[in-house]
C-alpha positions as CSV (number, residue, x, y, z in Angstrom):
1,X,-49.7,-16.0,-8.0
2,X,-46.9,-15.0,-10.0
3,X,-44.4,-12.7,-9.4
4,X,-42.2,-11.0,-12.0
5,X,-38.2,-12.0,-11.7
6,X,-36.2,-9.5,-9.8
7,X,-34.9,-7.0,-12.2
8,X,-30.9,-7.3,-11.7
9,X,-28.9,-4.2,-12.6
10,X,-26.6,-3.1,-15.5
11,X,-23.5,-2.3,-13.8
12,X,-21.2,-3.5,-11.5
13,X,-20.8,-1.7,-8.2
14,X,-17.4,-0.5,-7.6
15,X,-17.8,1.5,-4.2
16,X,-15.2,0.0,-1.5
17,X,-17.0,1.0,1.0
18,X,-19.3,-1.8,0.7
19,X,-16.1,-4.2,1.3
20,X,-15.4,-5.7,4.8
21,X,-11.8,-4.6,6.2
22,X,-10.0,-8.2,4.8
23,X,-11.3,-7.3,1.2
24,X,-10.2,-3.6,1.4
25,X,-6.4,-5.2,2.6
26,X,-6.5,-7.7,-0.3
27,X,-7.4,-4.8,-3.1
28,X,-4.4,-2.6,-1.8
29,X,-1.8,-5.2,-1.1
30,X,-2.1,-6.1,-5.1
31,X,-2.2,-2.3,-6.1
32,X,0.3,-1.6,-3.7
33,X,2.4,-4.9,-5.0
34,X,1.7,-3.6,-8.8
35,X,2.5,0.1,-7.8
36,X,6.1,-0.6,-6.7
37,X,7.1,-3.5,-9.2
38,X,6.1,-0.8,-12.1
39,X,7.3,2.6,-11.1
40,X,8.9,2.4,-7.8
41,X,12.1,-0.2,-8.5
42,X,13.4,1.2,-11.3
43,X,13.1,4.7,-10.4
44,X,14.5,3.8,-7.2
45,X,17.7,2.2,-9.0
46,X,18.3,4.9,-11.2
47,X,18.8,6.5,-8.2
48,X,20.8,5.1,-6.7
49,X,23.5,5.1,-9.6
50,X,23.1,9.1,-10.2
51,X,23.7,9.3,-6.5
52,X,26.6,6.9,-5.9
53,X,28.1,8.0,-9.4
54,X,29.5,11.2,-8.3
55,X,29.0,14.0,-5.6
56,X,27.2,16.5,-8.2
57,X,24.7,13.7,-8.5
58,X,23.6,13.3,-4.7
59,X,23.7,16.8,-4.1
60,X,21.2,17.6,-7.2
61,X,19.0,14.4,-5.3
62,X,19.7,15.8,-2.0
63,X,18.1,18.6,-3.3
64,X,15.0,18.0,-5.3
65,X,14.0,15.6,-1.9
66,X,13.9,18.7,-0.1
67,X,11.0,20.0,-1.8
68,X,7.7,19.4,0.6
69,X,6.0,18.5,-2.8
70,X,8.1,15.5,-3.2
71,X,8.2,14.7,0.3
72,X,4.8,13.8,0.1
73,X,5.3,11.6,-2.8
74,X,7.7,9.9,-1.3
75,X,5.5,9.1,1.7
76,X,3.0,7.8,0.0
77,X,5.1,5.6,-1.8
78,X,6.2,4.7,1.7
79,X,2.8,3.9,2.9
80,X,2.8,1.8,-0.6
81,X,5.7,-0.2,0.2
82,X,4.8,-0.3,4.3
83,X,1.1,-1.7,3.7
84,X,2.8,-4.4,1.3
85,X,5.0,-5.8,3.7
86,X,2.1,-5.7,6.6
87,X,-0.3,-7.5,4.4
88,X,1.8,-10.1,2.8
89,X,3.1,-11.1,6.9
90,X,-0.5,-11.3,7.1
91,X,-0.8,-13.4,4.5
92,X,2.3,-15.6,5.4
93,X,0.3,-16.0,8.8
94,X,-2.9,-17.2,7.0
95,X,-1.0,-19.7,4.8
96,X,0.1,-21.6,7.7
97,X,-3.9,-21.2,9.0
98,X,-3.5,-18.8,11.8
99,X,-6.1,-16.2,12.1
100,X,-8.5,-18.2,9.5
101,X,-11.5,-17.2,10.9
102,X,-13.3,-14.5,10.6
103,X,-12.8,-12.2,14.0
104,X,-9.2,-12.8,13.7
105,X,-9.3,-12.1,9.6
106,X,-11.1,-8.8,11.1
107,X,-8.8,-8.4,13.8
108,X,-5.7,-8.6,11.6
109,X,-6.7,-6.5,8.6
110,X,-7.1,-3.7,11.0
111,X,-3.6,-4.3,12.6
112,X,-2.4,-4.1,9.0
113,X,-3.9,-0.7,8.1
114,X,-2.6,0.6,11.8
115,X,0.5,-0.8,11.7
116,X,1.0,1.0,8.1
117,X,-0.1,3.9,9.0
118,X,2.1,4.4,12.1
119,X,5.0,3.3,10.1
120,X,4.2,6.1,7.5
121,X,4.1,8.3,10.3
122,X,7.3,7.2,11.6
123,X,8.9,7.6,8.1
124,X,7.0,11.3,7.8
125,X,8.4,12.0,11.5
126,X,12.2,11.5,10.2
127,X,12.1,13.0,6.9
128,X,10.8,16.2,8.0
């Protein structure tokens, strides 16, 4: 009896929601990691000169970070830089093999996510 080979398909499946909690952590510490290298440093020193370069320059900052519109960017790229530092402690941790296996790996992918998300509540808490 023969059977014909499984027929595999012709794309790659790209839905994260198939991903366990550990893999989902890993995918957004390196977009988070690439997302604040790129953009987010240089922006961020630029303004820091314009503001520290004269009072007209923090008060036109001061302003335009008042908008709700921008607020909102800026959380996100505090969620951005708060998830980053969560996962790479995380990832310190496993280099020196604690929380290896897989109900800790579990355990502390979750903490990372919560403990980002709080933070980015904290940081949404003081801004507004």
């Amino acid at each position: 009896m023969t059977t014909a080979p499984k027929q595999r398909p012709k794309y790659y499946d790209l839905n994260l929601a198939h991903l366990p909690v550990p893999g989902l952590v890993s995918i957004f510490h390196r977009i988070s990691g690439a997302a604040l290298f790129l953009p987010v440093i240089p922006l961020a020193l630029y303004l820091l000169q314009s503001t520290l370069g004269s009072e007209a320059g923090w008060l036109r900052w001061k302003e335009f970070f008042a908008d709700p519109a921008v607020k909102v960017i800026v959380l996100a790229f505090a969620w951005l830089y708060l998830h980053h530092f969560f996962a790479g402690i995380r990832y310190l941790l496993l280099d020196v093999h604690l929380g290896v296996a897989k109900a800790p790996a579990r355990a502390s992918a979750k903490l990372v996510f919560a403990l980002g998300a709080a933070a980015t509540l904290l940081v949404a808490w003081r801004i507004w």
